[in-house]
Backbone as ProteinMPNN parsed JSONL, in Angstrom:
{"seq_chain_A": "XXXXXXXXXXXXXXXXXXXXXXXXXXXXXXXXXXXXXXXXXXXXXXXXXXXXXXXXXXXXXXXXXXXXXXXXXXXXXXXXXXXXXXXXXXXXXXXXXXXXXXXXXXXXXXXXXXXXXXXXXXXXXXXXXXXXXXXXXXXXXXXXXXXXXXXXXXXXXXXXXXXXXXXXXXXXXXXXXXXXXXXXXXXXXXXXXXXXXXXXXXXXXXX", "coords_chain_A": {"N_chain_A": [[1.892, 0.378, 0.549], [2.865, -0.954, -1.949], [0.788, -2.812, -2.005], [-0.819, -0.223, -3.111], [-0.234, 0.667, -5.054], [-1.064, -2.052, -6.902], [-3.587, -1.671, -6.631], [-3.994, 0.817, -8.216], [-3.257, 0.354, -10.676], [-4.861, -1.877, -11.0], [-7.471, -1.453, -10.535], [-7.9, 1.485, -9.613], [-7.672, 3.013, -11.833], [-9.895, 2.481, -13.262], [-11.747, 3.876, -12.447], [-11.174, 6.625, -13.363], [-9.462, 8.986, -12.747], [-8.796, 12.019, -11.827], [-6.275, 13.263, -10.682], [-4.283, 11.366, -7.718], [-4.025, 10.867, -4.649], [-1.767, 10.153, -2.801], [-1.426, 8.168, 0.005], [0.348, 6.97, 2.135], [1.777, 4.587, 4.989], [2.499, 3.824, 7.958], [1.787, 1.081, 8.205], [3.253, 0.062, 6.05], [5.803, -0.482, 7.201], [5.613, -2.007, 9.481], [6.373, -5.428, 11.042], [7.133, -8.512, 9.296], [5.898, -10.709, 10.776], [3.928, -9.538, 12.284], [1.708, -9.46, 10.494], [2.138, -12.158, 9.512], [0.781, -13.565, 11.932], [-1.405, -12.057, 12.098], [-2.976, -13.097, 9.848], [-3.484, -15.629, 10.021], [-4.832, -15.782, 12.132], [-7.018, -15.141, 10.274], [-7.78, -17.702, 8.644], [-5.477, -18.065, 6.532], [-1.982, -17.704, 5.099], [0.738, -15.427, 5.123], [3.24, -16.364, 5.181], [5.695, -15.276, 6.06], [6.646, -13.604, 4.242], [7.354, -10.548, 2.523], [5.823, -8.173, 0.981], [5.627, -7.503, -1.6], [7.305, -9.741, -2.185], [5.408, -11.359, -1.387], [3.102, -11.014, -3.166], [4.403, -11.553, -5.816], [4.381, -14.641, -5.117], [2.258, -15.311, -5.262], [1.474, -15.453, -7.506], [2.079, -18.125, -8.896], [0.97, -20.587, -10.345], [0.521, -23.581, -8.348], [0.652, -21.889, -5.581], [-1.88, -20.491, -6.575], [-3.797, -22.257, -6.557], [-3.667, -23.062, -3.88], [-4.553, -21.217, -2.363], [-6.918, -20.466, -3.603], [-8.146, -23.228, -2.204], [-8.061, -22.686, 0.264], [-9.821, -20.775, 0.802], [-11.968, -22.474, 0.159], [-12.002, -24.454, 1.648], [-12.083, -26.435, 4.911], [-10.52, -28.377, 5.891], [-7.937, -28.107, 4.078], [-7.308, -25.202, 5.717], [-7.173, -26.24, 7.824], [-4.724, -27.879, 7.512], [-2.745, -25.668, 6.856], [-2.919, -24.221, 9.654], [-1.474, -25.908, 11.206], [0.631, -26.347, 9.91], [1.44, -23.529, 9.551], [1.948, -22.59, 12.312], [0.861, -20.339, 14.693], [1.964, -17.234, 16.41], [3.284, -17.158, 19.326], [2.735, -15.19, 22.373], [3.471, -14.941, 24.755], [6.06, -17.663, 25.386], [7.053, -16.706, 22.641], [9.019, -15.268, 19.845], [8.794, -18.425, 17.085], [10.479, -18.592, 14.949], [13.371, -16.689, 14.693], [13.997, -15.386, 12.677], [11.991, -14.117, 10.731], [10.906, -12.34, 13.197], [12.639, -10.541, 13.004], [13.655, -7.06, 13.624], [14.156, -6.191, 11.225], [13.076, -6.928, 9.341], [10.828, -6.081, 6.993], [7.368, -5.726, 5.938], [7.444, -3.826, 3.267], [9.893, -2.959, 2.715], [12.804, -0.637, 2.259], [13.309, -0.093, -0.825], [11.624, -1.263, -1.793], [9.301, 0.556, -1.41], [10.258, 2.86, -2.875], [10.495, 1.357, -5.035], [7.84, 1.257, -5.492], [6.704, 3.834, -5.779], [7.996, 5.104, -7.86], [6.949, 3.242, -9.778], [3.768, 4.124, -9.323], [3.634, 6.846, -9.839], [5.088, 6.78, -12.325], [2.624, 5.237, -13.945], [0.629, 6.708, -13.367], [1.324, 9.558, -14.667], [1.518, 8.052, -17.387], [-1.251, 8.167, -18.263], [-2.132, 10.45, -17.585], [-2.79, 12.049, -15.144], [-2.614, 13.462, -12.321], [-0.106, 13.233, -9.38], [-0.643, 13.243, -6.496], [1.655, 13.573, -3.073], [1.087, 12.768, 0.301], [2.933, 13.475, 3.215], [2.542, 11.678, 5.912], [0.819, 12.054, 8.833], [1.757, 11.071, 12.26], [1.236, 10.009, 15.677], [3.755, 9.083, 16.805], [5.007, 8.807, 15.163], [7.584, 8.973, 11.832], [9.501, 7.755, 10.126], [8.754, 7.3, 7.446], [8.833, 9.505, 6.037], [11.554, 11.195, 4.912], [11.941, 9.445, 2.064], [9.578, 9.701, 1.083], [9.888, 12.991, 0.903], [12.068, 13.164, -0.625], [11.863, 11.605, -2.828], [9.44, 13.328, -4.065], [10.416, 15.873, -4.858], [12.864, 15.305, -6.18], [11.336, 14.161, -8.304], [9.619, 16.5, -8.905], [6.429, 16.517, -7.828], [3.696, 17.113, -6.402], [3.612, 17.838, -2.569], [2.454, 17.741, 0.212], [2.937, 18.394, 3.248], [1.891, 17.044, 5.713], [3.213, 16.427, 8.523], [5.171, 18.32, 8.844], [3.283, 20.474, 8.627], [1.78, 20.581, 10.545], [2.959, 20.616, 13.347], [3.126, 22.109, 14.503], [0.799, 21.378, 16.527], [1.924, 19.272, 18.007], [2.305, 19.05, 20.698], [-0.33, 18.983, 21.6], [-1.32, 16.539, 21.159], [-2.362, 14.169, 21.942], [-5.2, 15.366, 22.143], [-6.017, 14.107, 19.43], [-5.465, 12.215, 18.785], [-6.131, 8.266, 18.933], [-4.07, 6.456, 19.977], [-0.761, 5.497, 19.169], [-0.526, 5.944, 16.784], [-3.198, 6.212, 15.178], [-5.699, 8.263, 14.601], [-8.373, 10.449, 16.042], [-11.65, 11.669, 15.72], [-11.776, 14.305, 15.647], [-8.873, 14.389, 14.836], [-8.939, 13.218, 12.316], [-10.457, 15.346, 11.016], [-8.283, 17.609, 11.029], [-6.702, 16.299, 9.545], [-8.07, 16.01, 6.946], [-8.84, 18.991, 6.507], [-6.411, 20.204, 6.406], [-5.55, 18.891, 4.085], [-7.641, 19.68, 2.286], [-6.829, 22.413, 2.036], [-4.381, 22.785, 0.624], [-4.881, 21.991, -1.725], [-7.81, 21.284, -2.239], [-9.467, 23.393, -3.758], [-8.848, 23.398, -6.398], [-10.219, 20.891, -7.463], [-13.01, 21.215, -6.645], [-16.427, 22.383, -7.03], [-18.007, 25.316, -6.915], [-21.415, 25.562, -5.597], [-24.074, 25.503, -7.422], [-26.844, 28.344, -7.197]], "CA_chain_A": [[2.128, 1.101, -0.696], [2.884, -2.176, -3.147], [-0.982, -3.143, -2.942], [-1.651, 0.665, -2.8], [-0.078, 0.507, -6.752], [-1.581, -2.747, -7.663], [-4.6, -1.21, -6.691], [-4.144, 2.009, -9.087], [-3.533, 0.037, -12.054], [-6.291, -2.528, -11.474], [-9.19, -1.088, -10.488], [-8.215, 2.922, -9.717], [-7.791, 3.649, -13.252], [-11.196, 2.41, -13.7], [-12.56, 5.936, -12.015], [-10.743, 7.753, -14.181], [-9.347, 10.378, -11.624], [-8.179, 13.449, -11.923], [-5.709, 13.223, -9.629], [-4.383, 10.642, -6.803], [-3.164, 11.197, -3.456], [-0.523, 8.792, -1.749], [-1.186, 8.36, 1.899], [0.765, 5.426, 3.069], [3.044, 4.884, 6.156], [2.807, 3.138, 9.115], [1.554, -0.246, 7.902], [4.496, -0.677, 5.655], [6.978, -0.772, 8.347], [5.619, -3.541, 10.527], [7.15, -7.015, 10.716], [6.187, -9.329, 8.622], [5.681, -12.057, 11.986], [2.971, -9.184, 12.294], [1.129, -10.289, 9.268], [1.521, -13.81, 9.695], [-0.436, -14.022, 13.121], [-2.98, -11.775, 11.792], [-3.75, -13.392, 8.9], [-3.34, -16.634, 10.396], [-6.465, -15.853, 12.532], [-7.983, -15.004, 9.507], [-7.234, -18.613, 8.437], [-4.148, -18.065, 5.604], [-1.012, -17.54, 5.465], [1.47, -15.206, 4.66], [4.537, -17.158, 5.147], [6.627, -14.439, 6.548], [7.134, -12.623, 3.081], [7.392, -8.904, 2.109], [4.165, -8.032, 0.656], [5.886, -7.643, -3.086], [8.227, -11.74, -2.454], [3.986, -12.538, -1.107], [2.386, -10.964, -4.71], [5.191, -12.559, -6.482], [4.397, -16.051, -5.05], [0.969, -16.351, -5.382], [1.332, -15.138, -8.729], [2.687, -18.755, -9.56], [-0.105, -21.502, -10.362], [0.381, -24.155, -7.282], [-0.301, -21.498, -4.806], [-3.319, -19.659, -6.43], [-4.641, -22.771, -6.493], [-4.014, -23.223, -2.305], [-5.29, -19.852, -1.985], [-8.394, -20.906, -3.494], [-8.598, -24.368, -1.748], [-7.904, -22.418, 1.667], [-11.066, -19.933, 0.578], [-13.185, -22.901, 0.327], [-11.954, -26.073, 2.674], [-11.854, -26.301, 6.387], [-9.491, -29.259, 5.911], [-6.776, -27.32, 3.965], [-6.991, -24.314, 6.536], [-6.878, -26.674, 9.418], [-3.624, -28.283, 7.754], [-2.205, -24.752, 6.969], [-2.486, -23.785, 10.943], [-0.382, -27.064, 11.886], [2.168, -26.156, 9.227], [2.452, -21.92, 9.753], [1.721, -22.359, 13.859], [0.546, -18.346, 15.218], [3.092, -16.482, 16.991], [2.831, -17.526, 20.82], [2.678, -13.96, 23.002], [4.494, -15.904, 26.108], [6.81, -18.342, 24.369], [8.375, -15.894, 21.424], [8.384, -16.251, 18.407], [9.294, -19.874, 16.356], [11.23, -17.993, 13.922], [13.654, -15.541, 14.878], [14.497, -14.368, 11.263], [10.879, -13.345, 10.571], [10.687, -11.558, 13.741], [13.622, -9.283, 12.965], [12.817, -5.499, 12.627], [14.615, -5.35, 9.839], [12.121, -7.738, 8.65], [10.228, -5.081, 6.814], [6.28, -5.917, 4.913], [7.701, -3.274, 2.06], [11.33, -2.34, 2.569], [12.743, 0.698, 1.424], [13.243, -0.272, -1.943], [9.824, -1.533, -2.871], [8.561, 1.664, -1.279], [11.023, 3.657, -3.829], [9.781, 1.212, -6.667], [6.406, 1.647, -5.8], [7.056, 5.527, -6.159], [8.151, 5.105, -9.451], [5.872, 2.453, -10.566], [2.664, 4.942, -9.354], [4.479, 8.005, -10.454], [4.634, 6.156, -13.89], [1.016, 5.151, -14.49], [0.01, 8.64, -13.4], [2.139, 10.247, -15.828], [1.127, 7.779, -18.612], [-2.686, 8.117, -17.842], [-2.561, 11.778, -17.096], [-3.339, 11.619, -13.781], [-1.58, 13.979, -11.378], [0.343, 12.687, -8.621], [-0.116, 14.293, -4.867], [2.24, 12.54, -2.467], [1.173, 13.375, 1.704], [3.579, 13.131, 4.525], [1.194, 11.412, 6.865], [0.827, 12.426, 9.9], [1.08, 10.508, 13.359], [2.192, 10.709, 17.23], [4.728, 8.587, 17.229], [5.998, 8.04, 13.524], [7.99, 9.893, 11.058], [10.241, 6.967, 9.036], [9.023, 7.437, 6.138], [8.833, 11.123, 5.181], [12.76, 11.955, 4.199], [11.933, 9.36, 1.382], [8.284, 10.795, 0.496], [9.84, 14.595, 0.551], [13.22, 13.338, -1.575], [10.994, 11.562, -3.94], [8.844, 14.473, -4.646], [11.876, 17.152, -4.803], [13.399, 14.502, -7.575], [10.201, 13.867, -9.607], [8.63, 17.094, -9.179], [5.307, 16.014, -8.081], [3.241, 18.21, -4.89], [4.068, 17.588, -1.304], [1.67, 18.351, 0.986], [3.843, 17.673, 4.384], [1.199, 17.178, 6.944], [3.773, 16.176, 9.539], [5.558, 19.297, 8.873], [2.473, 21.779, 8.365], [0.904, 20.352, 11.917], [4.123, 20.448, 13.363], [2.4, 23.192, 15.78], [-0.341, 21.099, 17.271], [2.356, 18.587, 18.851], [2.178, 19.488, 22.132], [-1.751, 18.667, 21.921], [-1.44, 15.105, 20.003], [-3.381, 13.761, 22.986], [-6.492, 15.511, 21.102], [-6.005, 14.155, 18.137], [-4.675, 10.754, 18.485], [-6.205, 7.604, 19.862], [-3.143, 6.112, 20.04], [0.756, 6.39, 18.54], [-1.279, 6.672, 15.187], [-4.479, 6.318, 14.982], [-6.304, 9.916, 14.535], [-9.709, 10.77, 16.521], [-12.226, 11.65, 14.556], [-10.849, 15.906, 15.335], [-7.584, 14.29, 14.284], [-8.971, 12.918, 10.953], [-10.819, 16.719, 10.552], [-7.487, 18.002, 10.995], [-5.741, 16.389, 8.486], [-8.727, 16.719, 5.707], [-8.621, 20.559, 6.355], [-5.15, 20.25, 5.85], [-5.149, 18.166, 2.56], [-8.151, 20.856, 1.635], [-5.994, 23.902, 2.094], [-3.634, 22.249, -0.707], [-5.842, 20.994, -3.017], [-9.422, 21.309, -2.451], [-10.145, 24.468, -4.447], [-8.387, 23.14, -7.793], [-11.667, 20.289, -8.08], [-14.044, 21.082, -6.512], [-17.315, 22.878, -8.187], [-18.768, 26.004, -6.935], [-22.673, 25.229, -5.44], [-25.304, 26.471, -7.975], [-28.285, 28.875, -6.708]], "C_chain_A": [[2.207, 0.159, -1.886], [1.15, -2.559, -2.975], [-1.647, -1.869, -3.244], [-1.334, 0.508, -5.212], [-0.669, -1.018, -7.428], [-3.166, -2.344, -7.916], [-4.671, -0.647, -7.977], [-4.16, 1.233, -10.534], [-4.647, -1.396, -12.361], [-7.214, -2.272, -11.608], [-8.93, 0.346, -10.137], [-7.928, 3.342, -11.115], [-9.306, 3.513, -13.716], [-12.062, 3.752, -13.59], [-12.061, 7.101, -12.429], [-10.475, 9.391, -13.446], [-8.787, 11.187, -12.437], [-6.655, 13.319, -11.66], [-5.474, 12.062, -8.471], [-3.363, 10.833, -6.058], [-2.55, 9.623, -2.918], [-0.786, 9.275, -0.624], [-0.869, 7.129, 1.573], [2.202, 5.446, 4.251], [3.503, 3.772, 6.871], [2.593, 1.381, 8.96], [2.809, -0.79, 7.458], [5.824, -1.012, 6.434], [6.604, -1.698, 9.163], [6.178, -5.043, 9.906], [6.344, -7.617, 10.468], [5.575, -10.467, 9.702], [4.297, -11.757, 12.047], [1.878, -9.3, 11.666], [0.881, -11.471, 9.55], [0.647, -14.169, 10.851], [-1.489, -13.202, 12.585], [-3.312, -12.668, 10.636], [-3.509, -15.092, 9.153], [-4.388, -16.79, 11.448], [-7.595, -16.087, 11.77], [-8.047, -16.957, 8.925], [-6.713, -18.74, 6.948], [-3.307, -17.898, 6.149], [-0.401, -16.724, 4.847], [3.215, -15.699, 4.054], [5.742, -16.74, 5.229], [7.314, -13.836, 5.349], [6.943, -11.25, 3.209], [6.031, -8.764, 1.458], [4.647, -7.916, -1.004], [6.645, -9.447, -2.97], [6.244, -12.598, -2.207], [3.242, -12.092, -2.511], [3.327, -11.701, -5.33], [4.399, -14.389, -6.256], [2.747, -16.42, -5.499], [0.307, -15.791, -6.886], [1.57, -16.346, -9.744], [1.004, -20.114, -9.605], [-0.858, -22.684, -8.816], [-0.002, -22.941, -6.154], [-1.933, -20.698, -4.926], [-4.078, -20.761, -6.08], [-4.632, -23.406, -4.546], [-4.899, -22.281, -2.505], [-7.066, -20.138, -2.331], [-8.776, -22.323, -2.647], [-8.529, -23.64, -0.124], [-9.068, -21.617, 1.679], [-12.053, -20.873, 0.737], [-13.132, -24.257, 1.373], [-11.442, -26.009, 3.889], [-10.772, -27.293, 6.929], [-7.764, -28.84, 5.442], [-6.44, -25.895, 5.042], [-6.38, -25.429, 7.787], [-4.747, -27.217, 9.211], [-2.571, -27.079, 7.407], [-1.658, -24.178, 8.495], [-1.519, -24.941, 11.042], [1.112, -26.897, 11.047], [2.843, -24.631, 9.087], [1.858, -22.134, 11.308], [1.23, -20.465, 14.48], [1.466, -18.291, 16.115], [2.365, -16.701, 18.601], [3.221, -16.298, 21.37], [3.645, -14.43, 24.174], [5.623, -16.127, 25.169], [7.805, -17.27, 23.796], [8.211, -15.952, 20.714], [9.263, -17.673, 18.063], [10.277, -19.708, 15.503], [12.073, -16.51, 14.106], [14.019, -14.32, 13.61], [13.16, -13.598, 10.77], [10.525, -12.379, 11.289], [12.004, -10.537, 13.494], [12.992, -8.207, 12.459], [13.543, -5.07, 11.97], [13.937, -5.67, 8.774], [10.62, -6.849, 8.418], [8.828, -5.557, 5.815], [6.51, -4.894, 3.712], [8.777, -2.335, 2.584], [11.437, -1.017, 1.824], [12.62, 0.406, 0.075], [12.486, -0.548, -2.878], [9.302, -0.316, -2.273], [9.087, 2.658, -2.712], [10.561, 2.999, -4.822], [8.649, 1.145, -6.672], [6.364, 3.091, -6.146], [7.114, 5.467, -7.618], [7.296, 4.77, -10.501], [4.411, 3.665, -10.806], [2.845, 6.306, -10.343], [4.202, 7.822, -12.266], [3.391, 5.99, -14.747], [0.557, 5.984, -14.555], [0.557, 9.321, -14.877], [1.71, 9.617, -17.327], [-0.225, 8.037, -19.153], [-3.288, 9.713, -17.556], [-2.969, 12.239, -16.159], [-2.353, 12.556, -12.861], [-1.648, 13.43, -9.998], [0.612, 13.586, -7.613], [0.562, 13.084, -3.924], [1.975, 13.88, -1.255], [2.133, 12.86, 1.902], [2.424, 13.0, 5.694], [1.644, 12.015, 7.823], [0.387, 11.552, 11.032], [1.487, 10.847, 14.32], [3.125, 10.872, 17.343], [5.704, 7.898, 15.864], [7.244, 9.096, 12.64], [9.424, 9.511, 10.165], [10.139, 7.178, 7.783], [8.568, 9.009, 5.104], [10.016, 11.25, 4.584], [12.493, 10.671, 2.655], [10.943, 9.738, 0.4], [8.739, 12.326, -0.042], [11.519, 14.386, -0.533], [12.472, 12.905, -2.833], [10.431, 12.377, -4.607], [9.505, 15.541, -5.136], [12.407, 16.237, -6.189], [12.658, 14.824, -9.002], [9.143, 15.223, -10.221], [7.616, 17.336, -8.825], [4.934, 16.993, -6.403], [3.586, 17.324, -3.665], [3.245, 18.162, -0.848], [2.026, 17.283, 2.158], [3.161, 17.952, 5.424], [2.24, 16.974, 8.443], [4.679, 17.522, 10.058], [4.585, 20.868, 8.779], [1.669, 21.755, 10.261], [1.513, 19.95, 13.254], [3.699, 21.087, 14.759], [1.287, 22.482, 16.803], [0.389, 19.715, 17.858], [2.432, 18.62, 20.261], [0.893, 19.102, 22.61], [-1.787, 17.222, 21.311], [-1.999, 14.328, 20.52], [-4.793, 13.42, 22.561], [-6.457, 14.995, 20.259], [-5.825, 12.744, 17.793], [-5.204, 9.344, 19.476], [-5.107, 6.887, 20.394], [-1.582, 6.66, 19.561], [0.543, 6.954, 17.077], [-2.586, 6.635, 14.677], [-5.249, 7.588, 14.984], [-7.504, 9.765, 15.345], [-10.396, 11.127, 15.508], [-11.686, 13.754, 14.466], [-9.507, 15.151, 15.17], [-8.094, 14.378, 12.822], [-10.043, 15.028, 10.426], [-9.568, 17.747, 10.211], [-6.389, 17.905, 9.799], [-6.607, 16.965, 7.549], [-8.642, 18.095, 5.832], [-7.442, 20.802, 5.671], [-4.992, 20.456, 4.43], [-6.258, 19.168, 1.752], [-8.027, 22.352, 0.997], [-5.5, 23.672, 0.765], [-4.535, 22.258, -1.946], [-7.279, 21.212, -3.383], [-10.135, 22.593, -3.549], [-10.207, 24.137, -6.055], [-9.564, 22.085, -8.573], [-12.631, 20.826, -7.752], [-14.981, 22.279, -7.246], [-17.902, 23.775, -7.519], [-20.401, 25.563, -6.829], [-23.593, 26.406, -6.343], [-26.232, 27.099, -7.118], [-29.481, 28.784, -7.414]], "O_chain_A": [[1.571, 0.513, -2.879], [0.415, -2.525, -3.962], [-2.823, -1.928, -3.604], [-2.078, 0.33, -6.176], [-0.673, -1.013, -8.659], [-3.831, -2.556, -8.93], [-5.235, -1.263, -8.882], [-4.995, 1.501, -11.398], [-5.082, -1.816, -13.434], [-7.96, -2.611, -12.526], [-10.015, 0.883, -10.359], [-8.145, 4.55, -11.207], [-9.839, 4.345, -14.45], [-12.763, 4.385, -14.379], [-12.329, 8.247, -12.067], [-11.052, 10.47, -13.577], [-8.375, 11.01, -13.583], [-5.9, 13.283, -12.631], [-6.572, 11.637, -8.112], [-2.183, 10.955, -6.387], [-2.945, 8.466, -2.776], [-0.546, 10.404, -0.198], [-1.536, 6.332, 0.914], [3.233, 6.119, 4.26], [4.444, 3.01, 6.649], [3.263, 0.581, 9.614], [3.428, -1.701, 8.008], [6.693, -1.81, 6.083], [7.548, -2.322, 9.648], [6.316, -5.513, 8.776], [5.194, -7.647, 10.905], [4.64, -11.126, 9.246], [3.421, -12.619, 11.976], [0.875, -9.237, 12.378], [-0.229, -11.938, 9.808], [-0.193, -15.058, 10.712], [-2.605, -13.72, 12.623], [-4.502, -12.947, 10.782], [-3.346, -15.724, 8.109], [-4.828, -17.921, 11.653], [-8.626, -16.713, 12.018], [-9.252, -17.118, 9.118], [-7.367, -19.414, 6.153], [-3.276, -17.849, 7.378], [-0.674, -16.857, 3.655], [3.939, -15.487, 3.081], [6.732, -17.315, 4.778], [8.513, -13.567, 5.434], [6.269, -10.859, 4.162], [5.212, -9.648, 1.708], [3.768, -8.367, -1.738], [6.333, -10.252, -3.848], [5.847, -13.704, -2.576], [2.695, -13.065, -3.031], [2.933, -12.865, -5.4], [4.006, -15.104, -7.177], [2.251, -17.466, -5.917], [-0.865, -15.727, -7.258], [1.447, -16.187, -10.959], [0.194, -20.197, -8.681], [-2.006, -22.712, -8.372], [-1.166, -23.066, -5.775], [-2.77, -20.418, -4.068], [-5.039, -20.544, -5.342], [-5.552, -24.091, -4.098], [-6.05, -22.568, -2.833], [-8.054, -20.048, -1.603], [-9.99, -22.411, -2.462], [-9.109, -24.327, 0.718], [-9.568, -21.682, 2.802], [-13.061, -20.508, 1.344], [-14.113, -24.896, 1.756], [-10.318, -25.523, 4.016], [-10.224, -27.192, 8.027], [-6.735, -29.089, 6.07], [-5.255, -25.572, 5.124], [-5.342, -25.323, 8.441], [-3.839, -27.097, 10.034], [-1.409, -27.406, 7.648], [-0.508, -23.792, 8.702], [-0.396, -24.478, 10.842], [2.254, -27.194, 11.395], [3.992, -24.341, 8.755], [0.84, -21.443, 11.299], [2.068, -19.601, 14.221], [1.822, -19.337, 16.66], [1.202, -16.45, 18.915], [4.318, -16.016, 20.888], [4.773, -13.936, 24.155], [6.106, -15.298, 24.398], [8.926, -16.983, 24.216], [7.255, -16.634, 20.345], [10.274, -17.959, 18.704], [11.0, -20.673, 15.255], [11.597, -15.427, 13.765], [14.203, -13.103, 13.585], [13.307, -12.43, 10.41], [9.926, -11.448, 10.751], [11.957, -9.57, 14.254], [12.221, -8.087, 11.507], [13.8, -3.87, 11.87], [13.959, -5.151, 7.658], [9.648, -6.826, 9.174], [9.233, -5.82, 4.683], [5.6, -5.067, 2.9], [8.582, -1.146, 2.841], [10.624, -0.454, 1.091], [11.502, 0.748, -0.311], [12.448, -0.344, -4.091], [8.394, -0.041, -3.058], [8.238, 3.104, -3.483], [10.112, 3.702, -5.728], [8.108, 0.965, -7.764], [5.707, 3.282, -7.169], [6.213, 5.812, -8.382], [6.942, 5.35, -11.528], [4.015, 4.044, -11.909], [2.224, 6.589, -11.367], [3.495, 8.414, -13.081], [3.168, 6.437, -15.872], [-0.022, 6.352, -15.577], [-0.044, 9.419, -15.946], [1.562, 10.352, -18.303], [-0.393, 8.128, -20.369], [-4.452, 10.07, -17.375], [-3.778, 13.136, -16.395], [-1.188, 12.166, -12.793], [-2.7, 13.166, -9.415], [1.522, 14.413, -7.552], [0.168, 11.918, -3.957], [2.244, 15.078, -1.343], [2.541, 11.931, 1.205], [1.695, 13.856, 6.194], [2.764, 12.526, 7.815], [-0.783, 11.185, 11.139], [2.144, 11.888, 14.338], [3.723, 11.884, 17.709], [6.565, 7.036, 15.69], [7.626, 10.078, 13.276], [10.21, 10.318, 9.671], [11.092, 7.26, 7.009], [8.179, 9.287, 3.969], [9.812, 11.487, 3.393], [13.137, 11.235, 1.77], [11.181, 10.033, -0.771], [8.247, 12.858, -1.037], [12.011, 15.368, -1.088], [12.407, 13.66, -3.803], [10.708, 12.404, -5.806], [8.911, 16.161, -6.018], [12.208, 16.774, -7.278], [12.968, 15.329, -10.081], [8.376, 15.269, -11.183], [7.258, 18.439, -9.239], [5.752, 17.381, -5.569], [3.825, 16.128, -3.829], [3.029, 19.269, -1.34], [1.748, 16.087, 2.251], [3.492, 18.886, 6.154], [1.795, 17.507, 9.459], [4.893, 17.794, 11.239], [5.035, 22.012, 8.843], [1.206, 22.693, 10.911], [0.967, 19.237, 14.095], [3.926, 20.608, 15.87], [0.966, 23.08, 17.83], [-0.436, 18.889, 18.247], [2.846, 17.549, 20.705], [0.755, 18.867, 23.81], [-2.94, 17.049, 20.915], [-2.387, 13.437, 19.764], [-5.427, 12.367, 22.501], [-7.396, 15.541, 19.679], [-6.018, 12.236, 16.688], [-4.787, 9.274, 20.632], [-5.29, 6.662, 21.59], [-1.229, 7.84, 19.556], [1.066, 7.871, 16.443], [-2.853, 7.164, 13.598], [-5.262, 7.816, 16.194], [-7.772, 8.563, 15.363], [-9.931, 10.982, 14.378], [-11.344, 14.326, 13.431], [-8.788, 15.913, 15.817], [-7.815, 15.353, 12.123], [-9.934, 15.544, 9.313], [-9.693, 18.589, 9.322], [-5.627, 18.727, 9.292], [-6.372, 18.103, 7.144], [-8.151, 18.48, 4.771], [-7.343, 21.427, 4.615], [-4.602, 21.408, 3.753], [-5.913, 19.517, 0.623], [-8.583, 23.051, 0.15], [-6.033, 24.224, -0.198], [-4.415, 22.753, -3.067], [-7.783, 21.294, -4.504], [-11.281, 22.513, -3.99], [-11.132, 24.416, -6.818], [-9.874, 22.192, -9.76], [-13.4, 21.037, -8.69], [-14.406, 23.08, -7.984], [-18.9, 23.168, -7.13], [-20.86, 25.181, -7.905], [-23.774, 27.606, -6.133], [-26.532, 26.408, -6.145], [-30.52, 29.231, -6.928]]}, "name": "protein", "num_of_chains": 1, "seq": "XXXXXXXXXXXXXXXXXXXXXXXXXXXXXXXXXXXXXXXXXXXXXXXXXXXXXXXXXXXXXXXXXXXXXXXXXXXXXXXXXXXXXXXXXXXXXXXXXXXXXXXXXXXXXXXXXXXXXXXXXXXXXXXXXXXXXXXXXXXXXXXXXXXXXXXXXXXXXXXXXXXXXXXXXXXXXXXXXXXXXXXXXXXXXXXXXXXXXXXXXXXXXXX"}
C-alpha cells in the first residue's frame, strides 16, 4: 500500500482517472527477512526495513548513489551479498529481530497513513476513492481497518471477503493456494467489483 500511494501521485495521476480502487493486502503483512532474501537474489538489498524506513533511506544521496552503483557493477553487488548474507532455510535466520512477525513491510500505521495520504490526493484531484476488502483463503487481517477507514471517511466499500462469504466452503475452486486466485477465482472477484461499480463508467456499445 506505501508504494501503492507513491505510485498514485507519481505516475497514476498522469491517467487522469476517474476513479481508483485500493486492492492491497497480503503483501503488506509479510516479514521484512521476507524481502531481504528475495531481493537479495535479485542482487540488492533491503536491509530489513519497512517499506516507508526503505523509501525514506534511499531518499538520502549516499544510498541513491549505491542503488545506482548496485544497478550497474558486479563488484558492488558481489560486496553487498558478503555484507546482507540471504536467509539460510536450514540454519535460521542471522537476525532474529528482522525475523520477528511483528516485523511488519507496512505496519498498521503506515497502512492508516497511506489511507489518508491516498484518500487525500483523491479528494484534491477529484478522483473518487473505492477501497476493496480483498479477498483470500486464508487471510482476513486487514479488513476491520479497510471497513473502519471507509465508515470514518465516507468513501465506498466493496467487501469482497464479506459479499463471497458464501462460496467458502468451495475456496478449493478458486484458490491456487492460501491466496492466490485461479483464473475462476480472479472472474469471481471482477464480477464482484463489476456488480459495484461497473455500470457508473462504462459506455453503452454503439450499433
Amino acid at each position: 500500500m506505501f508504494q501503492g500511494r507513491q505510485f498514485l501521485e507519481h505516475r497514476g495521476l498522469t491517467l487522469s482517472p476517474d476513479a481508483v480502487l485500493l486492492y492491497f493486502g497480503f503483501n503488506d503483512f509479510l516479514n521484512v527477512a521476507f524481502r531481504q532474501e528475495r531481493d537479495h537474489r535479485a542482487g540488492t538489498t533491503s536491509r530489513g526495513l519497512t517499506d516507508r524506513q526503505l523509501f525514506a533511506s534511499r531518499q538520502r544521496w549516499p544510498v541513491k548513489t549505491v542503488d545506482w552503483l548496485y544497478a550497474r557493477s558486479n563488484v558492488v553487488r558481489w560486496i553487498g551479498w558478503l555484507a546482507y548474507p540471504a536467509e539460510d532455510p536450514v540454519a535460521g535466520s542471522r537476525n532474529k529481530v528482522r525475523t520477528s512477525s511483528t516485523f511488519q513491510r507496512v505496519p498498521e500505521e503506515d497502512r492508516q497513513a497511506s489511507l489518508s495520504d491516498i484518500l487525500e490526493i483523491c479528494r484534491e484531484n477529484d478522483i473518487e476513492l473505492i477501497i476493496i476488502v480483498p479477498w483470500y483463503r486464508d487471510f482476513e487481517d486487514h479488513a476491520p481497518l479497510l471497513r473502519r477507514f471507509a465508515d470514518e471517511s465516507g468513501v465506498q466499500l466493496i467487501d469482497l471477503q464479506a459479499s463471497l462469504q458464501h462460496l467458502s466452503s468451495r475456496s478449493s475452486e478458486f484458490f491456487i493456494d492460501g491466496t492466490h486466485p485461479t483464473a475462476e477465482g480472479h472472474r469471481v472477484i471482477a464480477d464482484e467489483i463489476w456488480k459495484a461499480i461497473g455500470t457508473r463508467w462504462s459506455t453503452p456499445l454503439s450499433h
